[in-house]
C-alpha positions in Angstrom: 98.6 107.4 80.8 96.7 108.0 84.1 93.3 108.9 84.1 92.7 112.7 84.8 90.3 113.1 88.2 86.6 114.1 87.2 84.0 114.9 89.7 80.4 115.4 88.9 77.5 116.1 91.2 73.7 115.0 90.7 71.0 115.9 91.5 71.9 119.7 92.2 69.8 121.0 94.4 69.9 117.6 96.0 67.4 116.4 98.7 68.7 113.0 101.1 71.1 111.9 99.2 73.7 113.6 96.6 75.3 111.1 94.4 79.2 111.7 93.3 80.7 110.2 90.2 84.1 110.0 89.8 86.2 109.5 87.0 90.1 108.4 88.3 88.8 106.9 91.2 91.8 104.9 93.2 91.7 102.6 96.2 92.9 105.5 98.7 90.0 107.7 97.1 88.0 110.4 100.2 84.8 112.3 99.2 84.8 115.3 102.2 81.8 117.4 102.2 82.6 120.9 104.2 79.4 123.4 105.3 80.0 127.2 104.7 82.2 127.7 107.9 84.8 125.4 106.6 83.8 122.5 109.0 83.7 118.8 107.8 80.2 117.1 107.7 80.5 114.5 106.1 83.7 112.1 105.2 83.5 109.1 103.1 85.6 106.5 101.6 85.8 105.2 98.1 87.0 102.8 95.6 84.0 103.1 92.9 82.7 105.4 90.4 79.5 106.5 91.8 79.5 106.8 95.7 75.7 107.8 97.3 76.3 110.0 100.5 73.2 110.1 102.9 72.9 114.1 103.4 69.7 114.2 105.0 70.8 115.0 108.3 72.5 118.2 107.1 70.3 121.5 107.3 69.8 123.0 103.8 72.6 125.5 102.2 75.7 125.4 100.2 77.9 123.2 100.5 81.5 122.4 98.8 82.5 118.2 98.2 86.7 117.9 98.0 87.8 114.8 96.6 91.1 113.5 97.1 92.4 110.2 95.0 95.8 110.7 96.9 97.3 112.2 93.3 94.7 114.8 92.6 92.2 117.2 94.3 88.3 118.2 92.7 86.0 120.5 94.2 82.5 121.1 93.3 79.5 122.7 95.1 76.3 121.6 95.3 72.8 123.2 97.3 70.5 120.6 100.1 67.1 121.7 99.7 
């Protein structure tokens, strides 16, 4: 039985960095932050559970993380101080 795809987001409001765990996780595994206007900030590869993404260079607001294991897609939102 496969594992079911699990994303959680911490801390949230997050400041420099946002860290994303991942239960599922595969080899083929992309973490895609997108801003409000749909646009793709930040684009990351991953093969591990917990995957640190350096936001400080993105002004503060909402924003939505998509992760794709290449069998499954989560979304979650999180807030940059």
């Amino acid at each position: 039985m496969k594992p079911e795809l699990t994303l959680n987001l911490f801390p949230n409001p997050a400041g420099n960095q946002l860290n994303v765990w991942i239960k599922g996780v595969e080899k083929k595994t992309v973490i895609k932050v997108y801003d409000l206007m749909g646009q793709i900030v930040v684009r990351q590869g991953s093969n591990t559970t917990l995957t640190q993404l350096n936001i400080s260079k993105l002004p503060a607001g909402f924003y939505l993380v998509n992760v794709n294991n290449g069998k499954e897609n989560r979304s979650a939102t999180f807030v940059k101080n």
